[in-house]
C-alpha positions in Angstrom: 0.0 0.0 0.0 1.0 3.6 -1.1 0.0 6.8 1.4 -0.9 9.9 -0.4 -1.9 13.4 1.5 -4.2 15.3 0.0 -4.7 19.0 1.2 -7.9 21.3 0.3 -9.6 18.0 0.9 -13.2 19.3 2.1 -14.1 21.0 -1.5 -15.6 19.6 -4.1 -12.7 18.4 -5.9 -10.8 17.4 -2.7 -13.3 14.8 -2.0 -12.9 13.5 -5.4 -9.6 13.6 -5.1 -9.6 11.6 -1.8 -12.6 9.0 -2.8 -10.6 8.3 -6.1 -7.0 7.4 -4.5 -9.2 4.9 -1.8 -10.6 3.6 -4.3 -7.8 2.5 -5.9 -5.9 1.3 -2.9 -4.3 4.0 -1.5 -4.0 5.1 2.5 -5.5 8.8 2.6 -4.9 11.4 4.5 -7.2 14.5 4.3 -5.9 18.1 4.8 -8.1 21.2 5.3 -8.5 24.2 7.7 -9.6 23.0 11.1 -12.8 24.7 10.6 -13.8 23.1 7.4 -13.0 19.8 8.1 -15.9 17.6 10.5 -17.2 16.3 7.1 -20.7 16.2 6.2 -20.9 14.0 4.7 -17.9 11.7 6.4 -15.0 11.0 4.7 -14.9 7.8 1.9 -13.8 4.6 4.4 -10.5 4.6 4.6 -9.6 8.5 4.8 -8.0 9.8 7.7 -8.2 13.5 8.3 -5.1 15.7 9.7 -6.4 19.2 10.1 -4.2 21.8 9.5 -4.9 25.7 8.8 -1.8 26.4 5.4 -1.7 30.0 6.2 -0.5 29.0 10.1 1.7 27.0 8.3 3.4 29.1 6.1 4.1 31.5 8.9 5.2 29.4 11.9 7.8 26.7 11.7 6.5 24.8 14.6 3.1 24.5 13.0 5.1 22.8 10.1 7.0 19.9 12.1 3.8 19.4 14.2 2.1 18.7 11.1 4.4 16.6 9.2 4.8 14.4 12.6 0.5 14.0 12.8 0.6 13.1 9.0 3.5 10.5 9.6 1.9 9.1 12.4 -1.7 8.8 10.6 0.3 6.9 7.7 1.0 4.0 10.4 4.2 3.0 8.7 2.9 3.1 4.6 5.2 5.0 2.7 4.0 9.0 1.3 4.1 7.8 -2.2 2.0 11.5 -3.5 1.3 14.9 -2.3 -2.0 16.6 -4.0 -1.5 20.7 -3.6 -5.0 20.8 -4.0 -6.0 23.8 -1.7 -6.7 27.4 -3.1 -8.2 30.4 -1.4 -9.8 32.5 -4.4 -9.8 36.0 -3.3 -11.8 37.9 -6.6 -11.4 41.9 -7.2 -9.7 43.9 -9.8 -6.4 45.4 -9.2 -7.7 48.8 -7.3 -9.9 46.4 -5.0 -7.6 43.8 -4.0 -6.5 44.7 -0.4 -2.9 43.5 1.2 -3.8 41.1 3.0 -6.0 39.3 0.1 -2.8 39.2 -2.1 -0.9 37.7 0.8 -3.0 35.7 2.3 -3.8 34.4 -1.9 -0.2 33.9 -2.1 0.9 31.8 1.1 -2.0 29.4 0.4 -1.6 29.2 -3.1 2.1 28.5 -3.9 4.2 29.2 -0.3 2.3 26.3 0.9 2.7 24.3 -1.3 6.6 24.7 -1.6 7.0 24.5 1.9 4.9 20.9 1.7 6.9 19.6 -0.6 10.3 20.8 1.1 8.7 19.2 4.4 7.9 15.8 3.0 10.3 15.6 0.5 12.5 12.7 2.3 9.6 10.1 2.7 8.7 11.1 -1.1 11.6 10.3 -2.1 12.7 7.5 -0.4 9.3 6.2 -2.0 10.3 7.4 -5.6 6.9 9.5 -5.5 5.4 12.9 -7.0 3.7 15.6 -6.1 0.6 17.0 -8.2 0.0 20.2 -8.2 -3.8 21.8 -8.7 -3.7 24.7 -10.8 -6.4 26.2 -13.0 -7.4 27.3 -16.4 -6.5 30.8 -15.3 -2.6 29.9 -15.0 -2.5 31.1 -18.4 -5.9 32.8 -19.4 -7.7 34.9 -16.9 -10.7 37.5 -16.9 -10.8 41.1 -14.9 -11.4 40.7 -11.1 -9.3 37.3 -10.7 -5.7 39.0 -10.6 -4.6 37.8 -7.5 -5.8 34.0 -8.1 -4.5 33.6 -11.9 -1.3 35.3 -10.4 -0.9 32.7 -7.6 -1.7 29.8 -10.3 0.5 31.1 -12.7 3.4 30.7 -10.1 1.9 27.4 -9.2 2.4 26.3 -12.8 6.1 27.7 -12.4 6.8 26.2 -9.1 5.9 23.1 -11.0 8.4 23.1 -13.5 11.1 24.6 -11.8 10.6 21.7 -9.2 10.6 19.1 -11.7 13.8 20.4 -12.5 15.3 20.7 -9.4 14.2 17.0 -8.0 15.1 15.3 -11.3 14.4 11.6 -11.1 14.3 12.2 -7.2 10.4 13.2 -7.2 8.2 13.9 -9.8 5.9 16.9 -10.1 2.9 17.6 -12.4 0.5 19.4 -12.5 -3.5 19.7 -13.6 -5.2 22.6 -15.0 -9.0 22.7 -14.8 -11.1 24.4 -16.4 -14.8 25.1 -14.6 -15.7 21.9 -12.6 -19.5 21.3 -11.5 -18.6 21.4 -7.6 -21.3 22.7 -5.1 -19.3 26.2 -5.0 -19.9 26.2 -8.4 -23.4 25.3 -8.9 -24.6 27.0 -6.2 -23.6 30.3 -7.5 -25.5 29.9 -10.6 -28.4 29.2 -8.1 -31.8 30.9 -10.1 -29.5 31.5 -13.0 -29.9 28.5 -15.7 -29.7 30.3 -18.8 -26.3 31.5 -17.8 -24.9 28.1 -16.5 -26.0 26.7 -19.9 -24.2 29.3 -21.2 -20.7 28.3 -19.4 -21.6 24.7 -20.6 -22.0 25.8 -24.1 -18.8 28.6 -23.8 -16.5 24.5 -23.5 -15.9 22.8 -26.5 -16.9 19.4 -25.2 -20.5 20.9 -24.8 -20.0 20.8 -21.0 -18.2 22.0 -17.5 -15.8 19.1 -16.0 -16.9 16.6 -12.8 -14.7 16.4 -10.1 -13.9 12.8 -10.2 -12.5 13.7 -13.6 -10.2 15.7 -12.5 -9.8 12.8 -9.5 -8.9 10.4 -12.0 -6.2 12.0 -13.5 -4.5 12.9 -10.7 -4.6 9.2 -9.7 -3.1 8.8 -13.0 -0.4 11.3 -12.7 0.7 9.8 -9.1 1.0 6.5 -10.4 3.6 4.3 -11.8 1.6 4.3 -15.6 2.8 8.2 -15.8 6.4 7.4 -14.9 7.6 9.2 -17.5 5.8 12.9 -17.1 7.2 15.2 -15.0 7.1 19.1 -15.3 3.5 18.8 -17.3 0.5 20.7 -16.6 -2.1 18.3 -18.2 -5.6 20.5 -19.2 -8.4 19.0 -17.6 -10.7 21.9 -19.8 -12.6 20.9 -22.1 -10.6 22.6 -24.7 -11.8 25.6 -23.3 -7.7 26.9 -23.1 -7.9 26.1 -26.6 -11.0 28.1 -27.6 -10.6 31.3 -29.6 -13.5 33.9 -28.7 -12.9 36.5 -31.3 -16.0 37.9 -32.9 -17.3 36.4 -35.8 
């Protein structure tokens, strides 16, 4: 058996994300802010959850060697074969909006975190020969006005993933996966009243629809295992072709 731990594992894709790895054999451990995590509903059998609030532990050194210990301990001896980076705080407002704390709170979630997780667990990765995949999103490389602190914090995310790629070598591999919109409850409850214009964003992807989150679950299980032992430093689009789309006037 292979351990993977999966942070932003309360959302709609982090559930995915966590049911798809037990189902396919692996121990899970489950990451999210303390206050999000009693799940309702539980976990899939087989998850363990290790709470842990990512902006603590990007500021405090002590939070990080706690947290490493309680994940180590929950594994029981299986090996951390995969890290997901799959948590994100999405802080939306154009540039005169965006307050200083927004940016830096946007920033320490989205890529210090995950650099700092990596750099913590990197030892029992790999000793295991493992990888890391990294969530990003569609707006890594296209974005629209008001999301100028997220796409900037995926953007790096994509470069953090290359550059790590590089770094590690054969050592660890790291991916990433690029989504385009995915039908979470976030999602669909904001189009709540409104299903003209969430037809729309199905019609807007050239596959004629939004993504599921046990798509994008899938091939993350994918990149972590042995099958993709040749990819490292790839962002693989989970979009649709949406990235692909151009929306020029006709």
């Amino acid at each position: 058996m292979k351990g993977v731990l999966i942070t932003g594992a309360s959302g709609g894709i982090g559930r995915a994300l966590c049911a798809a790895f037990a189902a396919a054999g692996w121990r899970v451990v489950a990451s999210d802010a303390p206050d999000r995590c009693p799940p309702n509903p539980p976990w899939p059998q087989g998850v363990l959850e290790v709470p842990c609030c990512l902006a603590g532990y990007v500021a405090d050194a002590g939070v990080r060697t706690g947290f490493r210990e309680r994940v180590v301990a929950a594994l029981a001896g299986v090996p951390l074969a995969a890290l997901v980076n799959n948590a994100a705080v999405q802080h939306c407002g154009g540039t005169a909006e965006v307050v200083a704390s927004e940016w830096e709170s946007t920033l320490a979630v989205n890529v210090s975190a995950p650099f700092l997780l990596v750099q913590s667990f990197l030892g029992p990765l790999e000793s295991s020969r493992g990888s890391v995949v990294q969530i990003t999103s569609i707006h890594a490389t296209q974005t629209k006005p008001g999301f100028v602190a997220y796409a900037t914090s995926k953007a790096a995310l994509a470069g953090l993933t290359r550059a790590l790629a590089v770094d590690l070598g054969g050592r660890v591999r790291v991916n990433a996966i690029a989504p385009a919109a995915i039908s979470t409850p976030m999602l669909e409850a904001g189009f709540e009243g409104r299903p003209e214009s969430r037809a729309e964003l199905d019609r807007f992807h050239p596959a004629g629809r939004i993504g599921r989150p046990d798509e994008v679950a899938r091939a993350a299980v994918w990149l972590a295992s042995e099958e993709s032992g040749f990819l490292t430093g790839a962002t693989l689009a989970v979009d649709g072709a949406l990235g692909v789309r151009l929306h020029d006037p006709v």
